[in-house]
N, C-alpha and C positions, 0 to 999 in steps of 0.2 A: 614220950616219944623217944624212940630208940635212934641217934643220932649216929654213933658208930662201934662197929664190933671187932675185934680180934681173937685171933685162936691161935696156938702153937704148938706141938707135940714136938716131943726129943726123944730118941729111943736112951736112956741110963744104962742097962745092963743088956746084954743079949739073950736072946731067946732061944730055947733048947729048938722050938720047930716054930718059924715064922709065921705069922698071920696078919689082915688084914685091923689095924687101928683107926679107930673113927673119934674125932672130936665134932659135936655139930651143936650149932645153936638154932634155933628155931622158933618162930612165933607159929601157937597154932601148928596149920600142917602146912606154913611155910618156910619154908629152909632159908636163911639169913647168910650162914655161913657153913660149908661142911666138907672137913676135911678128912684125908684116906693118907694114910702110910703102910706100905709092905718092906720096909727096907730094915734088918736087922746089924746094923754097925752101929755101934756106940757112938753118939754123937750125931747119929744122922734126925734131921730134925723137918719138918715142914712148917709153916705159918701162912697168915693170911691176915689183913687187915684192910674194911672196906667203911668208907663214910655214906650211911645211908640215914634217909628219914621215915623210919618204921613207925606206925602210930601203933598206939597202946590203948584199947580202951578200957573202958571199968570193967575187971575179974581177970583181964589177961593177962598173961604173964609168959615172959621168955623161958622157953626148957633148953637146958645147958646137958649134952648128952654125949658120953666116952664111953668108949667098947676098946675091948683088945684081945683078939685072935688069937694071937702068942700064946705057947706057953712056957711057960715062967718068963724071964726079962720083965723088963720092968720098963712103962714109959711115963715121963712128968707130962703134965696134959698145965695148960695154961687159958685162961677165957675170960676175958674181959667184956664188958659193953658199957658204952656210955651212955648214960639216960636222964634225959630231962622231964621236969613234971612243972605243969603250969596249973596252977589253982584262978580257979575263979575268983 
């Protein structure tokens, strides 16, 4: 059980021509959490932090997925989730 998620992107260096950055977690083709930044100044940052009760069953598994538009610049991507397992 996916109990709760977090996501962060920081923009570190700036980018010669700006584009669209995505961090998104996902069970399946359900989106959990998914974030977008177009903002090119150092230190500009977005996040996101939601407590939910996502179940998990046998073979599934969370995709953890970052893109970035930019070119060149540079962004740190961050993505946690916390997850519980209960054995029979």
């Amino acid at each position: 059980m996916v109990m709760s998620c977090f996501s962060e992107m920081v923009r570190k260096t700036a980018a010669t021509t700006v584009g669209t950055s995505y961090a998104i977690v996902r069970r399946a083709a359900a989106y959990l959490i998914g974030l977008s930044m177009r903002k090119n100044t150092v230190g500009d940052q977005v996040n996101e932090a939601i407590g939910i009760n996502a179940l998990l069953l046998t073979g599934q598994a969370l995709d953890l997925v970052t893109a970035d538009g930019s070119t060149a610049g540079t962004i740190d991507y961050e993505i946690d989730a916390h997850i519980v397992e209960f054995n029979a």
